[in-house]
N, C-alpha and C positions, 0 to 999 in steps of 0.2 A: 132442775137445771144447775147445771155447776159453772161458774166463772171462773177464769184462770188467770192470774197476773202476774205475768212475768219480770223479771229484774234486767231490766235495761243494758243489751250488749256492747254497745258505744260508749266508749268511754270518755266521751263529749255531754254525755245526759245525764243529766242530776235528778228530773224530774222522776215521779212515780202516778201509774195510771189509775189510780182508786186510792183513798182519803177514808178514812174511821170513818167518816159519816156517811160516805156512801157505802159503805159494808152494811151496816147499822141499815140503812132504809133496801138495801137489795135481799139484806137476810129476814128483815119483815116481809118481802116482796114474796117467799118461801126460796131462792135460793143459796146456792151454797158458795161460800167462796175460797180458792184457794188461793195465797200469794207466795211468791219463790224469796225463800230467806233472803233475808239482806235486800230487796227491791226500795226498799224507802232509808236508806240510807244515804243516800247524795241531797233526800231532802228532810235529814234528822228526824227520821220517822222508823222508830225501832220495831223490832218486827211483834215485840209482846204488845204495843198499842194497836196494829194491825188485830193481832189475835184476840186481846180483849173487847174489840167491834163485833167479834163473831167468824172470824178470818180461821182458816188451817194454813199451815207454814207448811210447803213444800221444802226439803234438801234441796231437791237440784230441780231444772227447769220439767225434766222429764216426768220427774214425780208431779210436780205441780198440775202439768197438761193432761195428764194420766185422764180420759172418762171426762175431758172435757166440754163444753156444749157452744163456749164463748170466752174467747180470749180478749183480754183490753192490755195496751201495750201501750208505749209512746210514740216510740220512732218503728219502724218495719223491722218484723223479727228478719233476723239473719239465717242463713242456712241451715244453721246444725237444727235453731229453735224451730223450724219450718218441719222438720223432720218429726218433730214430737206431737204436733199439733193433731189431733184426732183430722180424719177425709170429713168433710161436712160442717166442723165448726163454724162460728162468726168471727172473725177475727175484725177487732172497730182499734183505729191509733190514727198517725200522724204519719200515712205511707207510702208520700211525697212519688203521688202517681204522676209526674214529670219526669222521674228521675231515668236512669237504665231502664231501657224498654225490658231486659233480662230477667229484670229486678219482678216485672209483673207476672212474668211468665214463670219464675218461679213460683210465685204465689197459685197462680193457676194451677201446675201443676201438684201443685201442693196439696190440692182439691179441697182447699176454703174456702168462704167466701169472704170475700175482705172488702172491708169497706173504711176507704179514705176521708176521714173526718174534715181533710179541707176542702175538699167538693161540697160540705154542707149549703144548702142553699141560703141566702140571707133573706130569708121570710121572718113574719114575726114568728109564726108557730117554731121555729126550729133557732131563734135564739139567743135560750140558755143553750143550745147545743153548737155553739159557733166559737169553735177553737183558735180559728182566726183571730180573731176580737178579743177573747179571754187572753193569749199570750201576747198578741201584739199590745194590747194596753199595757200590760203589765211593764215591754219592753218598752214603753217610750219613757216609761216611771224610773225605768234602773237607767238608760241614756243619760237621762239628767244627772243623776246619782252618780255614773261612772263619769261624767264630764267635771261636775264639783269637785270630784276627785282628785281627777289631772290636771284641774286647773288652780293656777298657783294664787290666785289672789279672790276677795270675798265674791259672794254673790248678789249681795245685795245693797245698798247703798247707804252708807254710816255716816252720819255727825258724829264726829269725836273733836275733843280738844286742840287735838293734834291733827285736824283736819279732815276734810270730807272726802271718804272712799265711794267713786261713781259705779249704780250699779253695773254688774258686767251685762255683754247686750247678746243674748239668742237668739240664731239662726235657724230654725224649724223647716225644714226642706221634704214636702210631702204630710196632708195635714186630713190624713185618715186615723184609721184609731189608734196607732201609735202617735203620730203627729200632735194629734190634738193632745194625747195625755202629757207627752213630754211639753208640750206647749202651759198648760196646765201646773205640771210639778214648776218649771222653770219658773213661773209667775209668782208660784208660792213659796220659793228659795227667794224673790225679793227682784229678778233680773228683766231686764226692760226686755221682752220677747217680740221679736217678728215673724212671719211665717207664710210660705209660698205654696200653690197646686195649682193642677192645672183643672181640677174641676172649681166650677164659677161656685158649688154650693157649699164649697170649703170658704168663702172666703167671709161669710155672715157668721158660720160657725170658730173660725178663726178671732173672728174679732168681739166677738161673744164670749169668748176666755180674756179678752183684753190684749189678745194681740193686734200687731199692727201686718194688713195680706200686703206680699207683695209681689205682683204678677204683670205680664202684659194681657192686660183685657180687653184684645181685638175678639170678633170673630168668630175665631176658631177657638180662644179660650171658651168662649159663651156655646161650646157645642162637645167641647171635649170631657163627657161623662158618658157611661155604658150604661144602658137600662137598669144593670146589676150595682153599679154605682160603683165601679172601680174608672179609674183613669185611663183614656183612651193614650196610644203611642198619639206623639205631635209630628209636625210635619218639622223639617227639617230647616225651616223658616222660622218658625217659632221657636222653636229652640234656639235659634242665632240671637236671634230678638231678647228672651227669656237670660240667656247666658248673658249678655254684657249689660243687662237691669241685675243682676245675684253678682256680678262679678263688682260693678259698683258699688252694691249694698255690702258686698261680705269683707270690703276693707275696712269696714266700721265694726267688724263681728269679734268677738270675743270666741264665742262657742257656736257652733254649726251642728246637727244635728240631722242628717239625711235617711227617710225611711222611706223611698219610692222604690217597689215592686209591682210587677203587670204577671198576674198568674199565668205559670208555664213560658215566662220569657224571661229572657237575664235581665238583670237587673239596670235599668238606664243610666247611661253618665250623667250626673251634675253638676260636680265640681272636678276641672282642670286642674293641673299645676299653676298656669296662670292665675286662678281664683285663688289658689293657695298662695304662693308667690305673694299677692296683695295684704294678705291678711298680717297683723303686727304677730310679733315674735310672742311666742306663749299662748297662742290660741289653740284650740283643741278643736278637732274634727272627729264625729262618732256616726262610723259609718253600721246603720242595720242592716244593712242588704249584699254586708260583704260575704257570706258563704252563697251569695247569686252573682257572682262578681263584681259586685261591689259601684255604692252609686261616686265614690270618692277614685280617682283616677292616685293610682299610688296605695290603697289600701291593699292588706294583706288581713285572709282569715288567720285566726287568733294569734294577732300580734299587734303589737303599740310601735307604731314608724314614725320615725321625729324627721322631718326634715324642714330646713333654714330655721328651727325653734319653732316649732309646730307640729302637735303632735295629731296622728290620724288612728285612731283608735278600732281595732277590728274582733273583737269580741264574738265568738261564737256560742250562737245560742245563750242569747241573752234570755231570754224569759226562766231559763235554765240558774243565771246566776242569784235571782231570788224562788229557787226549786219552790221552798214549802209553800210558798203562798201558790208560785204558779200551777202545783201539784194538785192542791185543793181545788179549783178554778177546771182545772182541767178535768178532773175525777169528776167535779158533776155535770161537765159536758158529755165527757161518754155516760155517764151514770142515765143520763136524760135519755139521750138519745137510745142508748138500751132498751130503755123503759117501756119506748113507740113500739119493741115488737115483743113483750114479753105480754102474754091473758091477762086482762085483770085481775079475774078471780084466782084464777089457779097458780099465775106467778111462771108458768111454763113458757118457753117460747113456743112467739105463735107470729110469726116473719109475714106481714102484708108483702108480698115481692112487686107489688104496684102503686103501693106507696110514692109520693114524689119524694120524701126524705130520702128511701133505700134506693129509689132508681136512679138519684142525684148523687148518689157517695159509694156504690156495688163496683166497685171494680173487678174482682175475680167473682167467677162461681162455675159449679159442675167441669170442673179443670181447664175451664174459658176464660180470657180477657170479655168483659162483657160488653163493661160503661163505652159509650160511642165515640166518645175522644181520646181512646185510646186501642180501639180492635183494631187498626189500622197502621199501629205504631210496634204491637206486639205479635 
């Protein structure tokens, strides 16, 4: 079986889909790997480290795909790479089946079968294979990081001589597994952290990092979780409610930090110009959810918008901005999930198609839209 790892055509992604270490455990698995020169360069990962795992370095993408069996990517190969790909591969990345309905139908006709790594299901069997989690943690870590950054005074609270520096106070706005990590890093930079959801079972785990929740807890908060354990939309009540409890709290905030996404919908508003408006001059807003449109009213994808002394921060693809670590984290979520359809013994693929992993993340196959939530779109 040959694997093929392509070098990332967007020039927004730093990450790389396979890590030394998983070359190393798929070439004991018996197979082969190829990766396309230059693919681990945005995450300082030279192509002779790749090779001395066991790796062959493709020239060009074409060469790499050549006789291949299974592709690993990042982000959705683009056209030209769709062309190279063998009729029948596996192609496994991050291929944002929301996107252009175009976009799948490409793939389809592509005749791969492609499988969307964030459809994984959130069972325990499947995850070390939940990319969600691997990147979104990582992004609530760099949040913090790039807020420290922008923000011009300490984080944490000094005795000195010359007087006592109060810690600064974090805003955590959505407190899944980004939430909670930036909740987390924030605590251990030294700063007095609070933090809001709208599911009720955020708010034990919230305060379990030594934050302080803060929500309206009628109701409808006490019912707003999905079986899946993401965030139900609120009623438009709640939200009224919800908005002038954050709009109170966030004239006392320093740094804000908003990570609320609802899979396959834009991204929900949080924070108003009003909210912002209130907050003192030098505070920083770091929106994740700006390339979904963003949960900050005024952000812009990759750019730093200052407005009345208040900077709104819109960073794409953050998990991108610490690539090597997130590269590694990610190579052995595909590496894992790989693994589910490869023989034990012989290392071959050998595809259960009724697997609940494959029938949860199969988007394309036999030059079809397959997966159910989306034959209806393409």
């Amino acid at each position: 079986m040959k694997i093929a790892v392509l070098s990332e055509a967007s020039a927004d992604e730093s990450r790389v889909a396979v890590s030394a270490a998983m070359i190393k455990r798929l070439v004991d698995r018996g197979a082969s790997v190829a990766v396309q020169a230059g693919a681990g360069a945005g995450s300082r990962v030279p192509d002779n480290i790749f090779k001395d795992a066991g790796a062959t370095i493709g020239k060009t993408a074409p060469a790499t795909l050549k006789g291949s069996d299974v592709v690993l990517c990042v982000r959705r190969p683009n056209a030209t790479q769709l062309k190279s790909i063998p009729k029948g591969a596996l192609v496994l990345g991050m291929l944002e089946p929301y996107g252009d309905k175009s976009d799948l139908e490409a793939m389809a006709n592509a005749g791969v079968s492609a499988f969307s790594m964030e459809l994984m299901p959130r069972i325990t069997r499947a995850q070390v294979m939940d990319v969600l989690s691997s990147q979104a943690n990582l992004a609530g870590y760099q949040a913090v990081i790039d807020a420290a950054g922008e923000f011009d005074r300490a984080m944490p609270m000094m005795m000195t001589a010359a007087g006592t520096i109060p810690a600064a106070r974090v805003f955590v706005m959505g407190a899944g597994v980004a939430g909670l990590q930036a909740i987390a890093t924030a605590r251990r930079l030294g700063a007095v952290v609070s933090a809001t959801d709208v599911r009720p079972a955020a708010k034990e785990q919230v305060e379990s990092l030594g934050g302080k929740f803060i929500a309206v807890e009628n109701d409808e908060f006490k019912q707003a979780e999905t079986a899946g354990g993401y965030a139900k939309e609120m009623s438009d009540d709640y939200k009224k409610q919800q908005a002038e409890l954050v709009l109170a709290h966030m004239a006392k905030q320093d740094i804000v930090i908003t990570t609320a996404l609802i899979p396959g919908r834009p991204a929900p508003r949080l924070i108003t110009k009003q909210m912002i408006a209130a907050m003192r001059p030098g505070s920083v807003l770091i929106d994740l959810a700006v390339e979904r449109g963003g949960n900050v009213e005024g952000s812009k994808a990759g750019q730093t918008v200052e407005v009345d002394g208040k900077k709104i921060v819109g960073h794409k693809n953050v998990p991108g901005r610490i690539a090597a670590t997130a590269s590694e984290l990610y190579a052995k979520n595909l590496a894992s999930f790989l693994e589910t359809m490869m023989d034990k013994e012989s290392g071959e693929l050998a595809v259960n198609w009724d697997d609940e992993l494959v029938t949860a993340t199969l988007l394309t196959r036999d030059g079809k839209v397959v997966h159910p939530n989306f034959t209806d779109k393409a």
